[in-house]
C-alpha positions in Angstrom: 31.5 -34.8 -75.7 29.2 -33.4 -72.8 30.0 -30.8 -70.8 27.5 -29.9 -68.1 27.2 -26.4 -66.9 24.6 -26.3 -63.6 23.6 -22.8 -62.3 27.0 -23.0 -59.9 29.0 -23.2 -62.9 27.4 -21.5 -65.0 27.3 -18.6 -62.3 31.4 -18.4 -62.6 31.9 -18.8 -66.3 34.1 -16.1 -67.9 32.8 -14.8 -70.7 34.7 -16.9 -72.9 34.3 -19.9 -71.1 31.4 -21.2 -72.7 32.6 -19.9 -76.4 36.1 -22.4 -75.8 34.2 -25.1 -75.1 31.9 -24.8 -78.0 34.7 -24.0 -80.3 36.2 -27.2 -78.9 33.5 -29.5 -80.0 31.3 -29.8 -76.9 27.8 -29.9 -76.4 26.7 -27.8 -73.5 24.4 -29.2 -71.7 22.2 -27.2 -68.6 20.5 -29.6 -66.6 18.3 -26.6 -65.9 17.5 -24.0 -68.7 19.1 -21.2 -68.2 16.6 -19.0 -70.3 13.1 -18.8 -68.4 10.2 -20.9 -70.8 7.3 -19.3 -71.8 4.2 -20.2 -69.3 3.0 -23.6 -68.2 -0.4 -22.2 -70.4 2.1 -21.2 -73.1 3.6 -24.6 -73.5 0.8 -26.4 -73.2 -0.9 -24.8 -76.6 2.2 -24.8 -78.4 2.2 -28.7 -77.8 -1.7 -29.1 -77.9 -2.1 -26.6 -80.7 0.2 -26.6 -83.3 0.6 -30.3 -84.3 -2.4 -30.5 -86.1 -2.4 -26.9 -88.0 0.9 -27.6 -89.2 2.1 -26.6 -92.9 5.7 -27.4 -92.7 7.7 -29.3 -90.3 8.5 -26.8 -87.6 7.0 -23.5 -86.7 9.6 -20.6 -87.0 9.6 -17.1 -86.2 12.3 -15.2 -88.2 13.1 -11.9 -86.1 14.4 -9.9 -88.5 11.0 -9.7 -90.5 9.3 -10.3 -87.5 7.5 -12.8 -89.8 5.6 -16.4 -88.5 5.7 -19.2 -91.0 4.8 -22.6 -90.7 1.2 -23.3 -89.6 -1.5 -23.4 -91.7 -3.8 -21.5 -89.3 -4.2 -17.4 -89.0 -5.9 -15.1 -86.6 -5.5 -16.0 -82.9 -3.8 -19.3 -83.5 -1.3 -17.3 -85.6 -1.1 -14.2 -83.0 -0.6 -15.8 -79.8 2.2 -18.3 -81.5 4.2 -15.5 -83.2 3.8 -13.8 -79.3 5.4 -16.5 -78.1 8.2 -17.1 -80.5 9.4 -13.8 -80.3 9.2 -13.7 -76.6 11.7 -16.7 -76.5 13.8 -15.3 -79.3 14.7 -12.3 -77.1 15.5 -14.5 -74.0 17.9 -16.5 -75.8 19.4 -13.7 -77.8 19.8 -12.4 -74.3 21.0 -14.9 -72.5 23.6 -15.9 -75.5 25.0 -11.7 -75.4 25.5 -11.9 -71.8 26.7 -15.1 -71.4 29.4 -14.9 -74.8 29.7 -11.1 -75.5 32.5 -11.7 -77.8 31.8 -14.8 -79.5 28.2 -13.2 -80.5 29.9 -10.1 -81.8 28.4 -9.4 -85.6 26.3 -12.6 -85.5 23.4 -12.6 -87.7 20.1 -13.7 -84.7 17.9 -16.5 -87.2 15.3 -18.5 -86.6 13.2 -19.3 -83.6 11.6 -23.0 -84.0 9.3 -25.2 -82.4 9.4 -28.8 -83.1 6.2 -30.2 -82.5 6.3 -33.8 -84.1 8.0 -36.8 -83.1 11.3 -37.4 -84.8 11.8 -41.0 -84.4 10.3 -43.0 -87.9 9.0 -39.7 -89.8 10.2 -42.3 -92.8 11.3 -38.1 -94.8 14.3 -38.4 -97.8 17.6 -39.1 -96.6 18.6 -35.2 -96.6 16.0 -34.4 -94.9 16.3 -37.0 -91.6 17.4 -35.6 -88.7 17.7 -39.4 -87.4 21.1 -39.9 -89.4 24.2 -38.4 -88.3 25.6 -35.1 -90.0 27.2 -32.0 -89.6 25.1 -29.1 -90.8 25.9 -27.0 -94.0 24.4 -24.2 -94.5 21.7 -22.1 -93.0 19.5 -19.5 -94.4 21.7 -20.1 -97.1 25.6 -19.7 -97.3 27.5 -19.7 -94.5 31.3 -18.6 -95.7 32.8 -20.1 -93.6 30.8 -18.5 -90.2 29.7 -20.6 -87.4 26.3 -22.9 -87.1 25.3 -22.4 -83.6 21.8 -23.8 -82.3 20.2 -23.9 -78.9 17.8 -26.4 -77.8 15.0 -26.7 -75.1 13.1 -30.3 -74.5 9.4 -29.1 -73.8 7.9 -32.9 -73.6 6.7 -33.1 -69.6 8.0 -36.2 -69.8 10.5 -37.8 -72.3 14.1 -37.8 -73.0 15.0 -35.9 -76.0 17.7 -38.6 -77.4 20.6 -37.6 -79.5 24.1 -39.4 -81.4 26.9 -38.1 -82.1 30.1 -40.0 -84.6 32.6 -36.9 -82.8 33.8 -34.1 -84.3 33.6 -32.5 -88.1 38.1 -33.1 -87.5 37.8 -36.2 -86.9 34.8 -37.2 -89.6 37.3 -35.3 -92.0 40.1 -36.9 -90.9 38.7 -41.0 -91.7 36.5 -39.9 -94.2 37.3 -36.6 -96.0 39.0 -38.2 -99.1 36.2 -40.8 -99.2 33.5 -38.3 -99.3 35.5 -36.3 -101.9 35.9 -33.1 -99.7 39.3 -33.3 -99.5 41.9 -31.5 -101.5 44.7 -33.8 -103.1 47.8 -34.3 -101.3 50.1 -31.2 -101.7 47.7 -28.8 -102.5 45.0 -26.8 -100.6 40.8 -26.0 -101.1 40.3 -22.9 -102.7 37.6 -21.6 -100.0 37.7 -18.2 -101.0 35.0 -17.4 -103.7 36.7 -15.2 -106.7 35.0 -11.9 -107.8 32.3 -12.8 -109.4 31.1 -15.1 -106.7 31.7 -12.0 -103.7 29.6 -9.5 -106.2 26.7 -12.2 -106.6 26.7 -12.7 -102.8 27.4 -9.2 -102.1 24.3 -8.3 -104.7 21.9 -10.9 -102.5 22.8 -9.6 -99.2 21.9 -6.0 -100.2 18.6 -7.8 -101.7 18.0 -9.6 -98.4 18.0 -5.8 -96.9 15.7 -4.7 -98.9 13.1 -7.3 -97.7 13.9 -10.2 -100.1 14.3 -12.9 -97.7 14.6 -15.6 -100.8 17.4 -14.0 -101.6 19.8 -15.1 -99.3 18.5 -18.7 -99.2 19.9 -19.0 -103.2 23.3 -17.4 -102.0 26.6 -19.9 -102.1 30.2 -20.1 -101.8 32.8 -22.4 -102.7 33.0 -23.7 -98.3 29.6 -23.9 -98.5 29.4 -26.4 -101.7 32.0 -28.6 -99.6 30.1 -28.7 -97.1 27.2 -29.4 -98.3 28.7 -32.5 -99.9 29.9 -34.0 -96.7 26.6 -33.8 -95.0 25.5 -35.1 -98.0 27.5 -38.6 -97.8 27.5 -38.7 -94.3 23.7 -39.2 -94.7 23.8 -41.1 -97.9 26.1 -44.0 -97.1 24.7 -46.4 -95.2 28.1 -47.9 -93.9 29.1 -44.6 -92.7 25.5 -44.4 -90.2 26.1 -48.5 -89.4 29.8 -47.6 -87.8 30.0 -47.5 -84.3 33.8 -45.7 -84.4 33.1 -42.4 -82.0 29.6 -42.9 -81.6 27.9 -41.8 -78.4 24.3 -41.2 -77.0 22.8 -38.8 -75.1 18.9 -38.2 -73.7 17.9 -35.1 -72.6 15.4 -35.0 -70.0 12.2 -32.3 -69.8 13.0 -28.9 -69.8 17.0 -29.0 -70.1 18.6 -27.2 -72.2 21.7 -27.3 -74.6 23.8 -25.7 -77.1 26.1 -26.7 -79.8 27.9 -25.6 -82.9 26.2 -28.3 -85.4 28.2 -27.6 -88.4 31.6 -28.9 -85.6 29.6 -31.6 -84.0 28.3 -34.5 -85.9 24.8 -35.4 -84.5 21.4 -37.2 -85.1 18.1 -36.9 -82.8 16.8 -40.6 -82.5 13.7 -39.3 -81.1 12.0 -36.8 -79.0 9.1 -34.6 -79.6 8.8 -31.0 -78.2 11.2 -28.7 -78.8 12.4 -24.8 -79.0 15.5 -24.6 -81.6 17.0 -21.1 -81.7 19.7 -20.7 -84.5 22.6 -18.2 -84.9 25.6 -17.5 -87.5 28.5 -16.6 -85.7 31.5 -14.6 -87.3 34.3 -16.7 -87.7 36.2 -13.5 -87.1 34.8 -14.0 -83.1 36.5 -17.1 -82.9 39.2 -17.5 -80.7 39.8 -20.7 -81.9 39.6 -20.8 -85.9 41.9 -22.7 -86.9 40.0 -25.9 -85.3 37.3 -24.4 -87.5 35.8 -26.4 -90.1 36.6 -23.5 -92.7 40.6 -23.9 -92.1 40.6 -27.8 -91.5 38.7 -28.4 -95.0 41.9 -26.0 -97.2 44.4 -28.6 -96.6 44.1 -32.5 -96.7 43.2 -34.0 -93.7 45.7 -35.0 -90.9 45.2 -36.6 -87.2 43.4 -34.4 -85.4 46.2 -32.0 -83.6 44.3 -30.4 -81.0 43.5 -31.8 -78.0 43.6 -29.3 -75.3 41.0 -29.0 -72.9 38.3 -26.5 -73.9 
């Protein structure tokens, strides 16, 4: 499920290398971050700082209003946060272009997150936890069908970042896609495809989103979307699904590595760790040299034994 990439490696990647492997249902790991952190004085304030003026859960900076939201606190605090969000925001969406150029082609740059508080016990709701396994549905709002891709830095100066993983969203939908009613019945396939009144309501909220109404694509959905949504939803509400050890894995990430992951292919949970920069992405499915491992085209017919099993 781990596939390191050190600066040697890394150095002779193709620029679809890393795109195959993610599309394969890998977590990319970098033993060193490939994108340079903000300063030693940076860090330090967004971990000494920020915990105690929070007013949601993480901190985010959204580039494309080049809008902070988040802490409770203005003025300086606010500034010099915002400043350092963006700043990171850029490195990754560089980093990412360079490193992926066609895989990144069309993809919609979201948020840039720090996690200040520590995820092990936060006791939320069920859909909430990121402590239980899941694959993610949705972000910002629909998705249709396009790729959930998030990149992670550990900033603690000293602990692990510790993650779990139940494998891949084909295999999850393989043992429990009729169970978790996502399934189509035998014979017949998931109409994915929203009809004409669902592409005019989405079409009508991204054109709203354009005009600066950022709500507006939060409230949009599709048919994939709804399906989706469902099986995160039972992954995290059945308890004998989180008790199974079938597939499960562990991994700790120590200070200041760095990894990436398509979370709406790999099933995952972070047991603990406090300290983090999350940058998230929607990537076309069109970019895709692999769609039809996709979880778009596995969840239109009912599920089968995984078929692929080629090396990414």
């Amino acid at each position: 499920m781990l596939e390191t990439f050190d600066a040697s490696r890394l150095k002779s990647a193709g620029p679809t290398t890393l795109s195959d492997v993610l599309e394969h249902g890998r977590i990319i790991y970098f033993p060193e971050s490939p994108v340079p952190l903000p300063t030693p004085e940076d860090i330090t304030f967004l971990r000494e700082e920020l915990p105690a003026r929070l007013k949601r859960k993480n901190v985010s900076y959204y580039p494309e209003a080049q809008r902070l939201v988040g802490l409770a606190s203005e003025g300086d605090i606010a500034e010099r946060t915002h400043r350092i969000l963006r700043g990171h925001s850029r490195r990754v969406t560089d980093f990412l272009s360079g490193a992926m150029p066609g895989f990144v082609k069309g993809w919609s740059v979201g948020t840039s997150s720090f996690r200040p508080l520590q995820e092990r016990g936060r006791k939320l709701k069920a859909h909430a936890s990121n402590e239980l396994i899941h694959v993610d549905a949705g972000a910002y709002g629909a998705t249709h069908g396009d790729r959930i891709l998030r990149f992670f830095i550990n900033l603690h100066p000293t602990e692990e970042r510790r993650w779990a993983t139940r494998g891949t969203f084909e295999e999850l939908y393989h043992r429990y896609g009729e169970t978790a009613g996502v399934a189509p019945a035998a014979g017949s396939d998931h109409p994915l495809r929203p009809g004409v009144p669902g592409r005019m309501y989405s079409s009508l909220l991204r054109g709203m989103s354009r005009l600066g109404l950022r709500m507006a694509r939060v409230i949009d959905t599709s048919p994939y979307d709804r399906v989706m949504r469902r099986f995160h939803n039972f992954m995290k509400d059945t308890p004998e699904f989180q008790a199974s050890r079938e597939g499960y894995e562990e991994f700790g990430f120590p200070p200041f590595s760095a990894w990436m992951v398509l979370t709406d292919t790999v099933s995952h949970a972070c047991l603990s760790g406090q300290y983090a920069l999350v940058d998230t992405f929607l990537i076309r499915l069109s970019s895709c040299r692999h769609p039809t491992i996709a979880p778009y085209h596995l969840l239109q017919h009912p599920p089968a034994p995984p078929s692929r099993r080629e090396a990414a």
